[in-house]
N, C-alpha and C positions, 0 to 999 in steps of 0.2 A: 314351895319351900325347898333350899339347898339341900343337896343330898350326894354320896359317894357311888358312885358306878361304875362297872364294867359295860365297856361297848364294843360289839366286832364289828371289824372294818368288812364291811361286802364290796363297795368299789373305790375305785383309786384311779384320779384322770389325772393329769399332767398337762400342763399346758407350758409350751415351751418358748420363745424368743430369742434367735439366733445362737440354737442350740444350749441353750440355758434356759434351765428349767424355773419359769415365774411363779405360778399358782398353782397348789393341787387342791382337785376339787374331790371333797372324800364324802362319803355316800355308809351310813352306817345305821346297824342296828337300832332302836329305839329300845333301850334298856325297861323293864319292867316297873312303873311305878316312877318313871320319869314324867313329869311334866312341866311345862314351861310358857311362856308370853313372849309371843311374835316380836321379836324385835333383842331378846337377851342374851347371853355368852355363857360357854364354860370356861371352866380352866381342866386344859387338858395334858393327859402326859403317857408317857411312855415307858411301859416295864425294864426294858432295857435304856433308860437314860437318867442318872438320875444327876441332882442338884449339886455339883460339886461346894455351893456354900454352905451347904445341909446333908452331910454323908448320912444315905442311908434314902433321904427323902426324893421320888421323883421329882424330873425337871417340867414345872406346871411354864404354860401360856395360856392364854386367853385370845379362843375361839368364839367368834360371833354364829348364832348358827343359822345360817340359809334357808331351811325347811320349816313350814308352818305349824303349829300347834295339831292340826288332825291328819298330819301326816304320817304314814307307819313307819320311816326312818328318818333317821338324822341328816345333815348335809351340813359342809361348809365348807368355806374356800381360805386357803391359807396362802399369804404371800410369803413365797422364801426369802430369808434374809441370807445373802450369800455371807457373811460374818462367820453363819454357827447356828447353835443352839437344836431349837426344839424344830423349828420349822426345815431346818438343810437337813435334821438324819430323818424327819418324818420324807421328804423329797427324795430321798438315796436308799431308804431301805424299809418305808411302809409297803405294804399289800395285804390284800380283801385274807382275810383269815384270822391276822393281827388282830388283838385288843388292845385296847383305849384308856386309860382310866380318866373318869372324867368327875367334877367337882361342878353342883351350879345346881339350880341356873343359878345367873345372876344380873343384875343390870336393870334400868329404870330408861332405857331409850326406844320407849315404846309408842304406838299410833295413839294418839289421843282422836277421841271421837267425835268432839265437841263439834268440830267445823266441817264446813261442806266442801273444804277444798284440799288435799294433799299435793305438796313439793317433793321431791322426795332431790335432793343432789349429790350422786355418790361419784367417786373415783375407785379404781380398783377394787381390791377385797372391801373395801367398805359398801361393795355392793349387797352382802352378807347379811344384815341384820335387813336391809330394806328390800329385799326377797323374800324373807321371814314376812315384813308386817304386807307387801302387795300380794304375798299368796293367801296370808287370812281375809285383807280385803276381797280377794276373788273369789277366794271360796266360799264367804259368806253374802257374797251378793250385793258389793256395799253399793251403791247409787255414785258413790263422791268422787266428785271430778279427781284424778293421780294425774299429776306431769312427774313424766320419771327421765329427770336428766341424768345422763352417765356417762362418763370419761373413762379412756381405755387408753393403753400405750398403743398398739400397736390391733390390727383386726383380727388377728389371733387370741386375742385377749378378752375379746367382747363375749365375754361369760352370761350362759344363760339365753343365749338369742335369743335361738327359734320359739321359747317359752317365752320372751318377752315381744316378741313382734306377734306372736298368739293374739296376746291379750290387746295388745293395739290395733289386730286388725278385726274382733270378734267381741271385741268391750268398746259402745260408745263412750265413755266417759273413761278410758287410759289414753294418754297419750306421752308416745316413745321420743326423748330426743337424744340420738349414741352418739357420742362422736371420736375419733380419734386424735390423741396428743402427742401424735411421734413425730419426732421432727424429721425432716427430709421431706416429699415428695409423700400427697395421698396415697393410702393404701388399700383405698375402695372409693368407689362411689355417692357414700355419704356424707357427713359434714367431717371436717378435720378443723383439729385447734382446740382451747381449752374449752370446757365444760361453762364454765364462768358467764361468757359471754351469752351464749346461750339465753341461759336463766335472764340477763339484764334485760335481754334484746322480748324476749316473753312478757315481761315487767311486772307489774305488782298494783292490779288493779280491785282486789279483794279481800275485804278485812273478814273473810268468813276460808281465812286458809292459816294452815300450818305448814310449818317448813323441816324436813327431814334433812340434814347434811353428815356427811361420813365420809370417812378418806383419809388418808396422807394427814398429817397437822399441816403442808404446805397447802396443800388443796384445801383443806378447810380454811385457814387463813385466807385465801382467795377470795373462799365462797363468804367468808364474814363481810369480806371489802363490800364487796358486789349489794350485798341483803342490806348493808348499811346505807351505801349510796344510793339504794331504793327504798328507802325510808320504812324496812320493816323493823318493826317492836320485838325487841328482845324474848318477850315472853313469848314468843310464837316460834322461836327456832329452837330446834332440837337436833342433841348433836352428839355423835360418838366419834371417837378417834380410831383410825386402824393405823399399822405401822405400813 
């Protein structure tokens, strides 16, 4: 059930891209009497920022959160929008001490359990909610095949690694496919180019799967082409937008 909270920031990563700052990954209290479903968002804001269309009222966004339901804190990753807003003062002037005020949960883009197969196709912060729902599958022991494709600009970006290549090297049934989208010249050793391709080249051999997609609306829009021109059924894809 929605509810109104105070949360304090404990840590604050930055992750940066030719000295501009892309995503902060924030790491925060678990407020008293919070609870939530793997996969949902707040709206979140800041004491000192408030809504210039609404004098008086904080300036809210909507946070996916990263960390699974029997975690003792919160987590999420926020992509800076270099414009303004709630995300560039949270990047210039958040740190672990700071309070949050936070609205939620909220949101219906959660794991459905029915099938024995999960997709999961994120791009950037929209890696967020589908860290949420493969840390509950982990922690509860799911049996169900995960492919977890994910798109990154740059190899500084690939949020989440060494917790993600864990689970792919220590879970028979995860399997990791990262790859980077920056254009120029690879910037590691693993696969580069769009995320997209991927997933086709994988294909679509089982009607006992759900399909996870999150990202960018370009990225998602991609990833609609891709699911369509592999003949998967609407009702099997699930799908949040990040900016």
């Amino acid at each position: 059930m929605a509810g109104e909270f105070d949360a304090k920031v404990l840590e604050v990563e930055r992750f940066a891209e030719e000295g501009k700052n892309t995503y902060l990954l924030i790491r925060m209290e678990k407020p008293q009497g919070f609870e939530f479903k793997a996969g949902q968002f707040v709206l979140a804001g800041h004491p000192k920022l408030k809504n210039n269309d609404s004098p008086g009222e904080l300036l809210y966004r909507a946070y996916s959160i990263a960390a699974a339901p029997h975690m003792p804190f919160l987590e999420f990753v926020i992509a800076i929008e270099p414009t303004g807003g709630l995300s560039k003062f949270l990047s210039e002037h958040l740190a672990p001490g700071d309070t949050l005020h936070l609205k939620g949960p909220f949101g219906e883009f959660l794991h459905r359990s029915q099938k024995e197969k999960a997709v999961f196709i994120v791009t950037g912060a929209g890696i967020a909610p589908a860290m949420s729902m493969v840390r509950d599958l982990m922690f509860k022991g799911s049996k169900k095949v995960i492919q977890f494709f994910y798109g990154f600009h740059s190899c500084d970006m690939f949020l989440f690694k060494e917790e993600l290549k864990k689970y792919s090297t220590e879970r028979d049934n995860f399997f990791l496919f990262p790859t980077s989208f920056k254009d120029g010249p690879c910037c590691w050793n693993g696969t580069c180019g769009y995320v997209q391709p991927l997933v086709e080249e994988a294909g679509y051999n089982d009607e006992n799967t759900h399909f996870y997609v999150c990202g960018s609306p370009g990225s998602m829009k991609a990833s609609f082409e891709v699911l369509t021109k592999m003949k998967v059924p609407m009702q099997k894809i699930f799908t949040e937008v990040q900016a």
